[in-house]
N, CA, C and O atoms as a Maestro MAE file, in Angstrom:
{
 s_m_m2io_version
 :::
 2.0.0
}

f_m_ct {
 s_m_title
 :::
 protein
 m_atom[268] {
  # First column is atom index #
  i_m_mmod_type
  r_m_x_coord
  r_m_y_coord
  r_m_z_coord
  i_m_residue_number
  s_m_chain_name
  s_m_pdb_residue_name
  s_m_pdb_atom_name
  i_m_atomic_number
  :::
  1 25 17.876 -5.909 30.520 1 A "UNK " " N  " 7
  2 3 18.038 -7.325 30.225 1 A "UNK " " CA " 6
  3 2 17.624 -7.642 28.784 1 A "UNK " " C  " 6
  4 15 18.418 -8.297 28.109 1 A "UNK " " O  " 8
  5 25 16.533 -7.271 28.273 2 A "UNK " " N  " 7
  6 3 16.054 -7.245 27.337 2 A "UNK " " CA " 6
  7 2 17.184 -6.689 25.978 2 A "UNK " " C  " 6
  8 15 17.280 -7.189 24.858 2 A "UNK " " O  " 8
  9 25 17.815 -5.706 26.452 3 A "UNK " " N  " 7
  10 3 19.004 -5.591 25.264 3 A "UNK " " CA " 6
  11 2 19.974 -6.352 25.199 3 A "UNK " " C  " 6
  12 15 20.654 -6.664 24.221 3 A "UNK " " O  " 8
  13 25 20.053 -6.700 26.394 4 A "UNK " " N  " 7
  14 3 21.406 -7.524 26.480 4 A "UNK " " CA " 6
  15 2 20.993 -9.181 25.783 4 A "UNK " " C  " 6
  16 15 21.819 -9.990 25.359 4 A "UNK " " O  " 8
  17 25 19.978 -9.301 25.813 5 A "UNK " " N  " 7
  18 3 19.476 -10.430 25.137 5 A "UNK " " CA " 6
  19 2 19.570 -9.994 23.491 5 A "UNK " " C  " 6
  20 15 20.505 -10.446 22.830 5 A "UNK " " O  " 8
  21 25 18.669 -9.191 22.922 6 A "UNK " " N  " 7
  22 3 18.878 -8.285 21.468 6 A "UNK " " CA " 6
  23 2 20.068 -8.899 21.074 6 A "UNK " " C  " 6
  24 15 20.138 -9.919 20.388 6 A "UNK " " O  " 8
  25 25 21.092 -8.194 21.565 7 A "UNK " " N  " 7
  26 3 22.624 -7.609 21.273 7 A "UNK " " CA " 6
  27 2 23.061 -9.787 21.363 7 A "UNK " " C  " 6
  28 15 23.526 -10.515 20.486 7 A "UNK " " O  " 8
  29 25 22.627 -10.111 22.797 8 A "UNK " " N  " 7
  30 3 23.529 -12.001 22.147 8 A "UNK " " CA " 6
  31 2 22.766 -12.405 21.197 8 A "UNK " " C  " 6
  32 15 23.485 -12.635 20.225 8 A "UNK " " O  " 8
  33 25 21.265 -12.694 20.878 9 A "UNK " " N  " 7
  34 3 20.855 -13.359 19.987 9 A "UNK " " CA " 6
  35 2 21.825 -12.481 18.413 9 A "UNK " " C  " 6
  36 15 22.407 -13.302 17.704 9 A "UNK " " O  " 8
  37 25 21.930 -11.255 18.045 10 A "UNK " " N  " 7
  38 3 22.845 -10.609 17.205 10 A "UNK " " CA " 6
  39 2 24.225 -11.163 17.204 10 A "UNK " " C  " 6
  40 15 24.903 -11.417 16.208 10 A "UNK " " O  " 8
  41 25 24.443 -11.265 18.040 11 A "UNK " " N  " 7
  42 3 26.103 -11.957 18.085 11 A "UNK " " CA " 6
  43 2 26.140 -13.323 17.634 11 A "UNK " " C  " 6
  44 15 26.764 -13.783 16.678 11 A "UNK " " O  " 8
  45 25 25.255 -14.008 18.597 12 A "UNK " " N  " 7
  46 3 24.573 -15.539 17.842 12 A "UNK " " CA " 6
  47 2 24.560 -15.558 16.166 12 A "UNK " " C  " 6
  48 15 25.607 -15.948 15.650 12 A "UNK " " O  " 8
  49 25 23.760 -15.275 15.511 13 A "UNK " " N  " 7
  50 3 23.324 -14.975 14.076 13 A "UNK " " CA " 6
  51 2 24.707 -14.630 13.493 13 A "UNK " " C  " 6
  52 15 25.295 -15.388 12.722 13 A "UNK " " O  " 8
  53 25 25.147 -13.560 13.864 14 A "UNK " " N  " 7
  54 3 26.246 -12.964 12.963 14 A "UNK " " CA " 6
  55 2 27.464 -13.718 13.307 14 A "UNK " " C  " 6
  56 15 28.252 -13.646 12.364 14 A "UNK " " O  " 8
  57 25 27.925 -14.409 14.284 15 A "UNK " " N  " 7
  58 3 29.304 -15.790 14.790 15 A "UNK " " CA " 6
  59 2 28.587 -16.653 13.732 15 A "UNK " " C  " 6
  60 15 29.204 -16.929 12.703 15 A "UNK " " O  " 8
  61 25 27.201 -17.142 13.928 16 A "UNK " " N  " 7
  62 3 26.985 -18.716 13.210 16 A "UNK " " CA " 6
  63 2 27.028 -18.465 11.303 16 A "UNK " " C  " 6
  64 15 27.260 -19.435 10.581 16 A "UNK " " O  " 8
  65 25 26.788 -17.139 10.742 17 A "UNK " " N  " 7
  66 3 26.992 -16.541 9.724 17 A "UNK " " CA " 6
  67 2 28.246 -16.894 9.361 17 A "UNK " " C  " 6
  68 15 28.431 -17.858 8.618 17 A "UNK " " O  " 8
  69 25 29.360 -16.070 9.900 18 A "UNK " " N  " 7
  70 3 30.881 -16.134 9.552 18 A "UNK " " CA " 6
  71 2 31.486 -17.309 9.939 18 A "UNK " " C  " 6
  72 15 32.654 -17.363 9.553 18 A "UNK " " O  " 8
  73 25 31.131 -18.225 10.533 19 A "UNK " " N  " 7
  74 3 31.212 -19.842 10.668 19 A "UNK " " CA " 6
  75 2 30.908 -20.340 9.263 19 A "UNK " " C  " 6
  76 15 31.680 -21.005 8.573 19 A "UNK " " O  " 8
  77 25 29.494 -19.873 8.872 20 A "UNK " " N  " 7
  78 3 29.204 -21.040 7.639 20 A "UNK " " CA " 6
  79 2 30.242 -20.142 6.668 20 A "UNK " " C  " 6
  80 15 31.191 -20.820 6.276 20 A "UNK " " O  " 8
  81 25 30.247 -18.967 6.278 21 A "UNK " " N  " 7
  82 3 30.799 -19.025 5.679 21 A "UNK " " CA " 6
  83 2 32.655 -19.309 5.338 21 A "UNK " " C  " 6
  84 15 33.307 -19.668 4.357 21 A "UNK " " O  " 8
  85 25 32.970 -18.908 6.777 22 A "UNK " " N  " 7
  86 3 34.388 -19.588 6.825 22 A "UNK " " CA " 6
  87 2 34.645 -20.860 6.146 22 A "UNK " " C  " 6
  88 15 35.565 -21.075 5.358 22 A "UNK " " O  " 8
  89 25 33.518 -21.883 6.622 23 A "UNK " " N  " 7
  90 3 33.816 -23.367 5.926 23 A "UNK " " CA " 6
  91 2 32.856 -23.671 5.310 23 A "UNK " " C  " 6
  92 15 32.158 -24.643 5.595 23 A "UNK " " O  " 8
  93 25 32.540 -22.479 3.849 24 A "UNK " " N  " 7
  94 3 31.844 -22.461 2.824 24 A "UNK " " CA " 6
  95 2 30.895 -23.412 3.032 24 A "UNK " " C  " 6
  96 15 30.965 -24.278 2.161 24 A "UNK " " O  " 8
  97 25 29.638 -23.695 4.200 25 A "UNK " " N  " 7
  98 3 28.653 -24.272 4.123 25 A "UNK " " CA " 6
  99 2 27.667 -23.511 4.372 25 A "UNK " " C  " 6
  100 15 26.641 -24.016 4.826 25 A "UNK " " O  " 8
  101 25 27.748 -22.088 4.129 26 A "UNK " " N  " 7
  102 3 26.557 -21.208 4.108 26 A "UNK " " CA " 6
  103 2 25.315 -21.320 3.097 26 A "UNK " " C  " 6
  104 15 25.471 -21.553 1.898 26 A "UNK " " O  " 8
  105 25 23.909 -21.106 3.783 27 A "UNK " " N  " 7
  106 3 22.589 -21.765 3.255 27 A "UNK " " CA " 6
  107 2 22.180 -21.009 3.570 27 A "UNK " " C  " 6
  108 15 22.147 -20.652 4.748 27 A "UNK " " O  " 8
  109 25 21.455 -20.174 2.157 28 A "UNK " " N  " 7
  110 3 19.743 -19.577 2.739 28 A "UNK " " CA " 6
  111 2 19.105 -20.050 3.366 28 A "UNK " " C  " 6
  112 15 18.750 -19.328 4.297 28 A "UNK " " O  " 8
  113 25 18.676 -21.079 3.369 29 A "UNK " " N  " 7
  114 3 17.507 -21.554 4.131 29 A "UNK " " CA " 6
  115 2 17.842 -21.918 5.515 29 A "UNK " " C  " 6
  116 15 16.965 -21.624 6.326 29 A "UNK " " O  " 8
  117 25 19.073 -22.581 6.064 30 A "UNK " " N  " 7
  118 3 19.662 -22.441 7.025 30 A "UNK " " CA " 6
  119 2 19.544 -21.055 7.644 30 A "UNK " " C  " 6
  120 15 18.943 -20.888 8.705 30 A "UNK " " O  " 8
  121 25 20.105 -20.092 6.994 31 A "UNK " " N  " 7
  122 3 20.230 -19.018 7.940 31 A "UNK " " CA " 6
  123 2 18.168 -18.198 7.878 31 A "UNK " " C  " 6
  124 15 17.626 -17.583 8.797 31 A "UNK " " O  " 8
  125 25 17.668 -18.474 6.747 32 A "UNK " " N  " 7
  126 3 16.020 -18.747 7.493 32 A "UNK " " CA " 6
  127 2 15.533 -18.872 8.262 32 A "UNK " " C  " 6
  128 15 14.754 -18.056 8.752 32 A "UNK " " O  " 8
  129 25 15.800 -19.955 8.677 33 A "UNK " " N  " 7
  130 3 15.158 -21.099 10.071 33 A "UNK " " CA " 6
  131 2 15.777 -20.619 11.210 33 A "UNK " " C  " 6
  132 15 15.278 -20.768 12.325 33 A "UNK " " O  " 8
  133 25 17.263 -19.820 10.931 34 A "UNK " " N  " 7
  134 3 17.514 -19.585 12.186 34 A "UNK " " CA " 6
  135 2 16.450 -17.853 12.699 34 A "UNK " " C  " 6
  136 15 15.955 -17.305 13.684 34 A "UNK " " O  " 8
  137 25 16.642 -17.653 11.125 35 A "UNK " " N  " 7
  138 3 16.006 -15.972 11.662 35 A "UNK " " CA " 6
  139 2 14.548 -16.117 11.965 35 A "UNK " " C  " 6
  140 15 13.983 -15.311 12.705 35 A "UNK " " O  " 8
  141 25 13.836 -17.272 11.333 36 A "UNK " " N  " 7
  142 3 12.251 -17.177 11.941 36 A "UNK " " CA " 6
  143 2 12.408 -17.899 13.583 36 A "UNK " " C  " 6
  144 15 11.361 -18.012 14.221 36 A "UNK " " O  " 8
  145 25 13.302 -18.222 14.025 37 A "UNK " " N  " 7
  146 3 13.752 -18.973 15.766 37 A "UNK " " CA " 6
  147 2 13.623 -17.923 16.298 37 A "UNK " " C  " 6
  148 15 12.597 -17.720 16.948 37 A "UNK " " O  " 8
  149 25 14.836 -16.715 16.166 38 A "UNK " " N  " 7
  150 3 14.956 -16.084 16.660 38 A "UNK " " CA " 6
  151 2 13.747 -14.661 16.759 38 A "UNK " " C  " 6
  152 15 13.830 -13.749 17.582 38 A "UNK " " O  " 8
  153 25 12.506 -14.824 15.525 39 A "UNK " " N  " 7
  154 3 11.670 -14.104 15.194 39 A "UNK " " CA " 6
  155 2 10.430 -14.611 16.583 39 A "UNK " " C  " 6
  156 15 9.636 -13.996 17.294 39 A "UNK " " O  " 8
  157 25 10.698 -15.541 16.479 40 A "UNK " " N  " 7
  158 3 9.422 -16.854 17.376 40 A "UNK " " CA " 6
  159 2 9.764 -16.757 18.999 40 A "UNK " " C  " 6
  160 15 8.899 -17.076 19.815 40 A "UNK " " O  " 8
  161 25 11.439 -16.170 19.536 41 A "UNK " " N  " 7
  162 3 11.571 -15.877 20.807 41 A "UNK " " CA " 6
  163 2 11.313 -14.635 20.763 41 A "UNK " " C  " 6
  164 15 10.809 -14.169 21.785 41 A "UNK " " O  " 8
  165 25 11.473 -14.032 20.016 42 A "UNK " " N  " 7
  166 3 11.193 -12.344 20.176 42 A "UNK " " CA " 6
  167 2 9.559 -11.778 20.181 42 A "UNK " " C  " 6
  168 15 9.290 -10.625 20.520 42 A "UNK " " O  " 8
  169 25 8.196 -13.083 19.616 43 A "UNK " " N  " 7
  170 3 7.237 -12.621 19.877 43 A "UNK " " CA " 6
  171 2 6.773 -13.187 21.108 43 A "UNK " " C  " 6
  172 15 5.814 -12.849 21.802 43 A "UNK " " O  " 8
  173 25 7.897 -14.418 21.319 44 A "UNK " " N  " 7
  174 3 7.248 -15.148 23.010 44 A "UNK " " CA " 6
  175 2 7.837 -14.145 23.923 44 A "UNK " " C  " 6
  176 15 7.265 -14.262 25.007 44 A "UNK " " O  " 8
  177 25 8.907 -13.024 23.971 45 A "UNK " " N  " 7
  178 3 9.326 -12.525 24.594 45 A "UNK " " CA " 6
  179 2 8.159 -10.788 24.974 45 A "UNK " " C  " 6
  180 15 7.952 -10.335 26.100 45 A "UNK " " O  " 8
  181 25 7.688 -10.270 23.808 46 A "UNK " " N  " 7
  182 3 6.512 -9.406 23.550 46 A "UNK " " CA " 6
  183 2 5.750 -9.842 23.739 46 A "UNK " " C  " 6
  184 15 4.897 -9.044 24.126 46 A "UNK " " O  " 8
  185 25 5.208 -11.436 23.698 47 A "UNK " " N  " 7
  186 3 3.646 -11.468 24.673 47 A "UNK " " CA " 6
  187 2 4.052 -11.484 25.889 47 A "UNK " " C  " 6
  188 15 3.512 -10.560 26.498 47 A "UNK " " O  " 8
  189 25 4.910 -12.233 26.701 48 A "UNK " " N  " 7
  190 3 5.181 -12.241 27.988 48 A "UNK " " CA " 6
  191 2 5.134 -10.512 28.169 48 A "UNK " " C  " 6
  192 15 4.161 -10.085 28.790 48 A "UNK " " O  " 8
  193 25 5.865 -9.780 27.796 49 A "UNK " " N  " 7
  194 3 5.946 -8.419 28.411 49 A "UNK " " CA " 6
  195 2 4.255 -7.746 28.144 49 A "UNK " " C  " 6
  196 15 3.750 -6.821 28.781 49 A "UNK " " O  " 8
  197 25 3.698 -8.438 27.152 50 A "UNK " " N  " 7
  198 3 2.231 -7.702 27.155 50 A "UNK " " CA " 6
  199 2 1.689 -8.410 28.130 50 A "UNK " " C  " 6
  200 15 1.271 -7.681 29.029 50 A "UNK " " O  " 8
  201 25 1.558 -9.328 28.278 51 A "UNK " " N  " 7
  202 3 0.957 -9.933 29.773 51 A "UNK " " CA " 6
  203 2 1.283 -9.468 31.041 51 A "UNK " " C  " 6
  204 15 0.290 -9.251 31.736 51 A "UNK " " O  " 8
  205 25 2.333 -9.251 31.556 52 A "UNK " " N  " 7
  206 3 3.026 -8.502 32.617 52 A "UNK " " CA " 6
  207 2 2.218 -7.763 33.007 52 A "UNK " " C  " 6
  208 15 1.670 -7.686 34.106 52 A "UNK " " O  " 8
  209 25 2.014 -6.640 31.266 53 A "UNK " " N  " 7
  210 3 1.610 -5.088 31.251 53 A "UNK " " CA " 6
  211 2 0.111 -5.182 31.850 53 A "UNK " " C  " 6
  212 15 -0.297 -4.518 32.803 53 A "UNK " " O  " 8
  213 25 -0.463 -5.914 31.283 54 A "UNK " " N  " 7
  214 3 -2.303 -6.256 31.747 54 A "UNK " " CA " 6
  215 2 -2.424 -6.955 32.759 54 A "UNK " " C  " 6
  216 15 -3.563 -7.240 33.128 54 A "UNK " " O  " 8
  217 25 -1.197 -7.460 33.543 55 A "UNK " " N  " 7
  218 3 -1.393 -8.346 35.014 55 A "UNK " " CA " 6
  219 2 -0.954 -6.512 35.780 55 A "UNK " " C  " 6
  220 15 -1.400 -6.226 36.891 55 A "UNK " " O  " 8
  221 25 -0.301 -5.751 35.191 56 A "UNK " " N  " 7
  222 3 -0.047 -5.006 36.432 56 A "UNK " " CA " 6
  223 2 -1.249 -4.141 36.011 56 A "UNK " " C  " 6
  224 15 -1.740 -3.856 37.103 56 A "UNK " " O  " 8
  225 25 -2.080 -3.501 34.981 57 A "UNK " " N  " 7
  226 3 -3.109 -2.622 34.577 57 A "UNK " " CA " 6
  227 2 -4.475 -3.040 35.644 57 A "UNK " " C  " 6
  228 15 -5.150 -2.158 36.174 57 A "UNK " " O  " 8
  229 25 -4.744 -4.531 35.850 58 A "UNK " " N  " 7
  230 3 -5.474 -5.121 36.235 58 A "UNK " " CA " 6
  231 2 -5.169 -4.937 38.036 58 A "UNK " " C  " 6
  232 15 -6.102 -4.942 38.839 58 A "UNK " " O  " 8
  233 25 -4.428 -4.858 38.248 59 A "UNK " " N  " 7
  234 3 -3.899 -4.890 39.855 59 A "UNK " " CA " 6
  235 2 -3.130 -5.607 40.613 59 A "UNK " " C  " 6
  236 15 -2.870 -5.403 41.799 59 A "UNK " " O  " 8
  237 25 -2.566 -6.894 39.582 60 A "UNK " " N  " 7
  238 3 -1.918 -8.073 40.202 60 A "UNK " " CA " 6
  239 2 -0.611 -7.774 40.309 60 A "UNK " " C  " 6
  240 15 -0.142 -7.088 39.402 60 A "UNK " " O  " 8
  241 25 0.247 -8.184 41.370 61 A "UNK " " N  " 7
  242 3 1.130 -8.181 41.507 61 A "UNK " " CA " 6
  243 2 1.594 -9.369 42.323 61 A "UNK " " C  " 6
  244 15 0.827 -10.023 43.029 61 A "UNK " " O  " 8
  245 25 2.572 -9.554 42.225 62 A "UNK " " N  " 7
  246 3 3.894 -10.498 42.116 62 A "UNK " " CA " 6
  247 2 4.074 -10.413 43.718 62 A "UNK " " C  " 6
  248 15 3.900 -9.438 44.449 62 A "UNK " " O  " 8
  249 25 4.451 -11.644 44.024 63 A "UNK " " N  " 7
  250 3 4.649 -12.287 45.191 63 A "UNK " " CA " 6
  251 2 5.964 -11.469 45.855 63 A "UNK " " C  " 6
  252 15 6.167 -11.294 47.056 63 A "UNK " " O  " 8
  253 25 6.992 -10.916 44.470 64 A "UNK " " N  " 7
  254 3 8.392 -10.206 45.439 64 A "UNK " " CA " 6
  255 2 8.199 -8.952 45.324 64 A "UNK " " C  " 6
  256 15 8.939 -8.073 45.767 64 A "UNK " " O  " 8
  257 25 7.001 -8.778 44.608 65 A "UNK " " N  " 7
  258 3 7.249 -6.946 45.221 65 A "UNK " " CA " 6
  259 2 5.990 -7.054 46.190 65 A "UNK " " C  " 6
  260 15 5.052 -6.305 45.920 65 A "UNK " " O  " 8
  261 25 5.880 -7.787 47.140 66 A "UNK " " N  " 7
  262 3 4.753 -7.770 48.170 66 A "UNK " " CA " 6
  263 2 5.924 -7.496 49.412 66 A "UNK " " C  " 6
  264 15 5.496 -6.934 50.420 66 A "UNK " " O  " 8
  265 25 7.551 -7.915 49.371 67 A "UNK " " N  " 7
  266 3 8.412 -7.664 50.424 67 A "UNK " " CA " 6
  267 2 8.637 -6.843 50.611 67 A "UNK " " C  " 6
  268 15 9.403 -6.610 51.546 67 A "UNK " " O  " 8
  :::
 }
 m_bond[267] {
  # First column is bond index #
  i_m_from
  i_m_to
  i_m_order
  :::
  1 1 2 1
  2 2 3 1
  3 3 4 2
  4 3 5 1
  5 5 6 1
  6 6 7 1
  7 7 8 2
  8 7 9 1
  9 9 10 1
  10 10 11 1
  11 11 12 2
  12 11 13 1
  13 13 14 1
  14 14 15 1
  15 15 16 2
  16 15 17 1
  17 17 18 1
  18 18 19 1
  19 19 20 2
  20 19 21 1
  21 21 22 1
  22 22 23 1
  23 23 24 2
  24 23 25 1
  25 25 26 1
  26 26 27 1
  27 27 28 2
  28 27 29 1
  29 29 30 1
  30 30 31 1
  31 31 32 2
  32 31 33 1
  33 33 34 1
  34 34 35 1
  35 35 36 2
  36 35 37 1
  37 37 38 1
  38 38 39 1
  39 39 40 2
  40 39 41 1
  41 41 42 1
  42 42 43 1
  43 43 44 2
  44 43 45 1
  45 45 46 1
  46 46 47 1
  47 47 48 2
  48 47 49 1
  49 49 50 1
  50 50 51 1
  51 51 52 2
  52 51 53 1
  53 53 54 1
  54 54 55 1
  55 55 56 2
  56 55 57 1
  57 57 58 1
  58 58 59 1
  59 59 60 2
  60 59 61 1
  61 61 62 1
  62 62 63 1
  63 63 64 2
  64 63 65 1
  65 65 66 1
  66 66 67 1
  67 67 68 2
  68 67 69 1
  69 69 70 1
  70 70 71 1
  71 71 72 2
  72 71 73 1
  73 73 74 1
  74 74 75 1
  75 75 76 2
  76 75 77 1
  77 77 78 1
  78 78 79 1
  79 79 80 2
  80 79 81 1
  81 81 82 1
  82 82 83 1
  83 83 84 2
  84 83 85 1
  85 85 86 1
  86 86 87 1
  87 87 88 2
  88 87 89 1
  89 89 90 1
  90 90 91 1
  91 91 92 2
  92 91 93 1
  93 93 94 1
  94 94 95 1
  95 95 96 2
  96 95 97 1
  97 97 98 1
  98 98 99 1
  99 99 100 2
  100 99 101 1
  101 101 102 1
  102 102 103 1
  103 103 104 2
  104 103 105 1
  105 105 106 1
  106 106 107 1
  107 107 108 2
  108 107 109 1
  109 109 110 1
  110 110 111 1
  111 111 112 2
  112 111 113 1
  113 113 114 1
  114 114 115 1
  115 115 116 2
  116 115 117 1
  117 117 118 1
  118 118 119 1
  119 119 120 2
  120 119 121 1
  121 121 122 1
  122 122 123 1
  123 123 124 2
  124 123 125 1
  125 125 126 1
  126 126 127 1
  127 127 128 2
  128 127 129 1
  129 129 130 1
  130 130 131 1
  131 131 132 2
  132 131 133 1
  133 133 134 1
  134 134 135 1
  135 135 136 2
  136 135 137 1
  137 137 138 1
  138 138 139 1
  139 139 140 2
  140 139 141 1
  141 141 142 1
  142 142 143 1
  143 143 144 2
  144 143 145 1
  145 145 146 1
  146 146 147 1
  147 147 148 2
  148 147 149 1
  149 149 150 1
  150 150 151 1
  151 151 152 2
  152 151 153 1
  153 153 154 1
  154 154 155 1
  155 155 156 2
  156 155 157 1
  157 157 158 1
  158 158 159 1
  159 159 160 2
  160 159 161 1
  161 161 162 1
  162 162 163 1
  163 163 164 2
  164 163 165 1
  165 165 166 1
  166 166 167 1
  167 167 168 2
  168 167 169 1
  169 169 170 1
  170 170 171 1
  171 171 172 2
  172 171 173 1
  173 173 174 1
  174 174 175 1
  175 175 176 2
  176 175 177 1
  177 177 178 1
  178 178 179 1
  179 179 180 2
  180 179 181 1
  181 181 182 1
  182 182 183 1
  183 183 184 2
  184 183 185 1
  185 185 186 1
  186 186 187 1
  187 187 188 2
  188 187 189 1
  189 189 190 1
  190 190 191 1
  191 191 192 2
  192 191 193 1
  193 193 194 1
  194 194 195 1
  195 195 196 2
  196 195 197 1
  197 197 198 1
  198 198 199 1
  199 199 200 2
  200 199 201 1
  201 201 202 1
  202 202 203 1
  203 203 204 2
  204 203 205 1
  205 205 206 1
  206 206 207 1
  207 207 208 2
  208 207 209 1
  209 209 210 1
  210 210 211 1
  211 211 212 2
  212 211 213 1
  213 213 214 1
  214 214 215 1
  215 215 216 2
  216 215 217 1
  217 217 218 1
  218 218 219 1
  219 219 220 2
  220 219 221 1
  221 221 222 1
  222 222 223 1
  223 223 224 2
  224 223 225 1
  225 225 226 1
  226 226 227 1
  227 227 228 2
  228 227 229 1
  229 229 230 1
  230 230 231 1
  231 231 232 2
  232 231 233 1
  233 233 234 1
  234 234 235 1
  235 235 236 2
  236 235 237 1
  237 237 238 1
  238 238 239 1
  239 239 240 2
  240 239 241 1
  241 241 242 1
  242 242 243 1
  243 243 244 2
  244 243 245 1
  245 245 246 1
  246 246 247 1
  247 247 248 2
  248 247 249 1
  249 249 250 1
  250 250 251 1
  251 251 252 2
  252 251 253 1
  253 253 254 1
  254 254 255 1
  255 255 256 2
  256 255 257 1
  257 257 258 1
  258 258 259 1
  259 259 260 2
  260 259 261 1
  261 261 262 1
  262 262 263 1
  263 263 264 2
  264 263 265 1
  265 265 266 1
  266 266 267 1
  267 267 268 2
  :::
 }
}
């Protein structure tokens, strides 16, 4: 799941890229803001998975793998 996310946010970036520049409104700083967004889900996405990692190190587990 995790790649398949990678690979759209990449598709995202690089479509909204060849957009601006198709109708010559391409911006550094625009395409900035988008790469620190996409920088800001990718460390909320690495703490969630480090948390996971220390909820399962610790012993906790999850309500659906109790079925």
């Amino acid at each position: 799941m995790v790649v398949l996310w990678l690979i759209a946010m990449a598709l995202d970036y690089l479509t909204g890229t060849f957009a601006a520049l198709y109708n010559k409104t391409w911006s550094s700083a625009a395409a900035r803001r988008g790469l620190w967004h996409k920088l800001g889900s990718i460390f909320g996405v690495l703490v969630a998975a480090m948390c996971d990692l220390v909820l399962r190190l610790v012993g906790v587990t999850s309500a659906l793998s109790c079925r």
